[in-house]
KEPA-820244 format. One record per residue (C-alpha): residue in three letters; x, y, z. Coordinates in steps of 0.05 Angstrom, whole numbers, plus 5000, padded with zeros to 4 digits. Example, Ala and Ser with C-alpha at 12.3 -4.5 7.8 and 13.67 -1.06 7.14 Angstrom:
<sites>
ALA524649105156/SER527349795143/
</sites>
This chain:
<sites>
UNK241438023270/UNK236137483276/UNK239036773249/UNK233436293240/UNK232935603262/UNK232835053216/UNK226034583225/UNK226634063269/UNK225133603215/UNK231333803173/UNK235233513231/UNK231732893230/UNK232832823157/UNK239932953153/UNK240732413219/UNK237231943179/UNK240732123120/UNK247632013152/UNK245631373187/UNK242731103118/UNK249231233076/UNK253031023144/UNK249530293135/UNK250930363053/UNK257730473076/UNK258629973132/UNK254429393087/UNK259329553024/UNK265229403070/UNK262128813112/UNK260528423063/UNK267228323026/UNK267127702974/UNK273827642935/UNK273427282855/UNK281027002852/UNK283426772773/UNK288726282774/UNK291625672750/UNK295825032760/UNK299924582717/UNK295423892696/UNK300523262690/UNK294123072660/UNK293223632606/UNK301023732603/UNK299624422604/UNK296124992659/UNK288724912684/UNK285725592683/UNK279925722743/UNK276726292772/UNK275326272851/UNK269726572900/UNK271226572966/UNK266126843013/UNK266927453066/UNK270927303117/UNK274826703088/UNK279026323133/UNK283525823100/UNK285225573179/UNK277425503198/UNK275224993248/UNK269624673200/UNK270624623126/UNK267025073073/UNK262024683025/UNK265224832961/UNK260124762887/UNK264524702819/UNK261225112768/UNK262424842693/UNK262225352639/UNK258025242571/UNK261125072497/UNK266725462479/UNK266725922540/UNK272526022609/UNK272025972674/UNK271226742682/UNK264126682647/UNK260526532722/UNK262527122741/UNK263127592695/UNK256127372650/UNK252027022698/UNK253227472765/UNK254226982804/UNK258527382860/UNK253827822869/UNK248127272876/UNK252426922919/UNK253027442967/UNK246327672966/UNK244426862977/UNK248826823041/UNK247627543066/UNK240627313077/UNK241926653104/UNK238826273047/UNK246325873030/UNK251825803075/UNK258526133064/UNK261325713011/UNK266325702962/UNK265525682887/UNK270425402839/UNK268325522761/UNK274225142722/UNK276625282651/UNK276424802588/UNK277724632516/UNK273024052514/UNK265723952538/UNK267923622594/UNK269023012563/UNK276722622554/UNK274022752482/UNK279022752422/UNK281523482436/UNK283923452512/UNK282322942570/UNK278023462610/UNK273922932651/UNK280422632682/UNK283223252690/UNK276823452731/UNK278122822772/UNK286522732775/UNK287423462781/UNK282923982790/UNK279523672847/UNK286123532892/UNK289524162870/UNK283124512897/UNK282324042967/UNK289524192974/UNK289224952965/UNK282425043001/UNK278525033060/UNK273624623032/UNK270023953050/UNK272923323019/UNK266723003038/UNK260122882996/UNK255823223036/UNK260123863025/UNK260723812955/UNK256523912892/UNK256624062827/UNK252924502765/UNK254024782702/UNK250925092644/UNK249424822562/UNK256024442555/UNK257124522633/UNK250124212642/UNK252023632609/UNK258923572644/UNK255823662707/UNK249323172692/UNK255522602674/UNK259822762732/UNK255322702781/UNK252221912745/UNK258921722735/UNK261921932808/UNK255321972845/UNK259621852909/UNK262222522901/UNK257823002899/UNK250523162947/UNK247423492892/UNK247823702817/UNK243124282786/UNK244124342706/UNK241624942666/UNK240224892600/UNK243924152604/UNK245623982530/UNK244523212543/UNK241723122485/UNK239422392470/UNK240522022430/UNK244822532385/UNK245123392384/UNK241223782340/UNK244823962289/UNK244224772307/UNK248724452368/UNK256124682370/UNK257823972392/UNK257023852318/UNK263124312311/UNK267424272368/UNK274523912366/UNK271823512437/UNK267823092381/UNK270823132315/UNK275522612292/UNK281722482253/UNK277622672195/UNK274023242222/UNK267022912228/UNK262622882287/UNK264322262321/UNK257421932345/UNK259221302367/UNK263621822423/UNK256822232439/UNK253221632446/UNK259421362493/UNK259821942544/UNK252122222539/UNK248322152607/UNK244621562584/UNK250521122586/UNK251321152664/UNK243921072674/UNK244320402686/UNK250720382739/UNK248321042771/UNK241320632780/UNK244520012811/UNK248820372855/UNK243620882893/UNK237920632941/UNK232521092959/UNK234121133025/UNK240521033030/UNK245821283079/UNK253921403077/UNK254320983137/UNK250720343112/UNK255920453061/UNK249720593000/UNK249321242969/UNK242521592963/UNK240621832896/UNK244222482879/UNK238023032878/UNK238523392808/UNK236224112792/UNK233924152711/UNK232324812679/UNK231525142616/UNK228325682566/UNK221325602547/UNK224325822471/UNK230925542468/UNK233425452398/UNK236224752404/UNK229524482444/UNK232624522507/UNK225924482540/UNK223523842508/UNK230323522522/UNK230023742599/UNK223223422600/UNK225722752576/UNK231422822628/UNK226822932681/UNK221922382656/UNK227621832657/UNK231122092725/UNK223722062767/UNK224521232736/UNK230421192787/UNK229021802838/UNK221821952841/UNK222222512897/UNK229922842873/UNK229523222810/UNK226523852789/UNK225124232727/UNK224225032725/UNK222425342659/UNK223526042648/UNK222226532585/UNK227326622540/UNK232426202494/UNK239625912497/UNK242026532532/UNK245426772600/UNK238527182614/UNK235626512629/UNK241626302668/UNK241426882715/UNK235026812725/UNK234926042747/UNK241526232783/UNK238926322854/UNK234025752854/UNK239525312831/UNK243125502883/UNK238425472939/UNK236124732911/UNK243824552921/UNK244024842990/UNK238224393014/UNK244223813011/UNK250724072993/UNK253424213076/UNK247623903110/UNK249623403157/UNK249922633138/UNK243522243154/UNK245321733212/UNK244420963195/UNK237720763235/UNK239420133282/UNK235319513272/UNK233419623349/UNK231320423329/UNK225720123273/UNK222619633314/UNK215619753330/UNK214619733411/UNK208519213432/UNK203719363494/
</sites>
């Protein structure tokens, strides 16, 4: 009985076929992030902080050199699983450092009841500070440094991050803020900071004088005076913190127009560290995920680089012949 031969060809394809779902295979299980949801008791809060964790592949909680770690502030209303979960950030994370465009780093996206703000609900900025941020250092691999830290968020989180960053500017190496809702000199009044308990009162109103307070523009002037443009750690200044703005071309509380006055009044004080992306689109986490990754790689250019070293008066001095 004559068997015939299969075409060469078929062998080919089925070696390449096997090889190709071999690397599927062998990339699915190489590259092996892990989300982690937990949370602490606050002395501040006097009651459990809620965060979500991503900690790259490979994680080593006993590695030589610390991990740069970002904190990732939610939006109005939202918990710290929204990162993850809406705006796909594991999965651009991975991709990011896969290709060698971040480092392996580690991503903290806290939970709150306020926007960030020790507004007249809960204390969440000096829970940030007090708690969250020790309880993390203390848990983590990460850097306790500036350089190795940084800081975004989106909306609400924009705004938490944008004031974090002014206030504490000593903290952080960079601060990107999507959709920031630093609205100055009040909200629009399609804003849900009209409605939220962070800024209502004993009477329920919107408490203005409190916007006004804890908006961005109030550290403008401290953050100015306490930057240089060339400043280094070692000369004991602090160079400007570089900020990433962006927003939706057709977002329904003129997030544009309000990112463009941001931008406008940061390039007064830092000329050559802030940038704006637009994208299309509104208020809305398909904006988000699309300025995700540039966010990210903008954050990366100074979150875990290595400090700038003080020039010596003897380095700058011009040799005669």
């Amino acid at each position: 009985m004559f068997i015939p031969k299969p075409p060469v060809f078929s062998y080919r394809f089925h070696a390449l076929l096997t090889a190709f779902i071999g690397w599927l295979t062998f990339s699915g299980h190489s590259f092996a992030s892990e989300v982690e949801h937990h949370q602490f008791f606050s002395p501040t809060l006097g009651y459990d902080y809620p965060y979500s964790v991503y900690l790259p592949d490979h994680y080593d909680d006993q590695a030589t050199d610390a991990y740069p770690v970002v904190y990732m502030l939610h939006g109005s209303f939202g918990t710290d699983r929204d990162w993850v979960s809406r705006g796909n950030l594991q999965q651009v994370a991975d991709r990011l450092i896969a290709a060698g465009h971040i480092p392996p780093a580690v991503f903290i996206m806290p939970g709150s009841r306020s926007w960030w703000v020790d507004g007249h609900n809960e204390p969440a900025r000096s829970a940030f500070f007090n708690d969250l941020m020790p309880h993390v250092e203390a848990t983590y691999r990460v850097g306790q440094e500036r350089h190795l830290r940084g800081i975004a968020g989106l909306s609400a989180g924009g705004y938490g991050a944008l004031n974090f960053a002014l206030e504490r500017p000593e903290l952080f190496a960079a601060v990107a803020a999507l959709s920031p809702a630093s609205y100055a000199p009040l909200p629009p009044r399609n804003s849900s900071a009209w409605r939220h308990p962070a800024f209502r009162n004993e009477q329920g109103q919107f408490d203005r004088e409190l916007w006004q307070n804890l908006n961005y523009t109030a550290y403008l002037e401290a953050y100015r005076l306490r930057v240089t443009p060339r400043g280094t750690e070692e000369e004991g200044d602090l160079s400007p913190v570089p900020l990433y703005i962006s927003a939706g071309r057709s977002d329904v509380y003129d997030a544009e127009f309000h990112a463009r006055i941001l931008r406008q009044t940061m390039e007064r004080i830092q000329p050559n560290d802030v940038r704006l992306d637009l994208y299309p689109g509104g208020h809305t986490w398909q904006v988000w995920r699309a300025s995700l990754p540039a966010a990210l790689n903008f954050l990366f250019q100074y979150v875990g680089q290595p400090v700038v070293e003080a020039q010596t008066e003897a380095d700058s001095e011009e040799v005669s012949g």
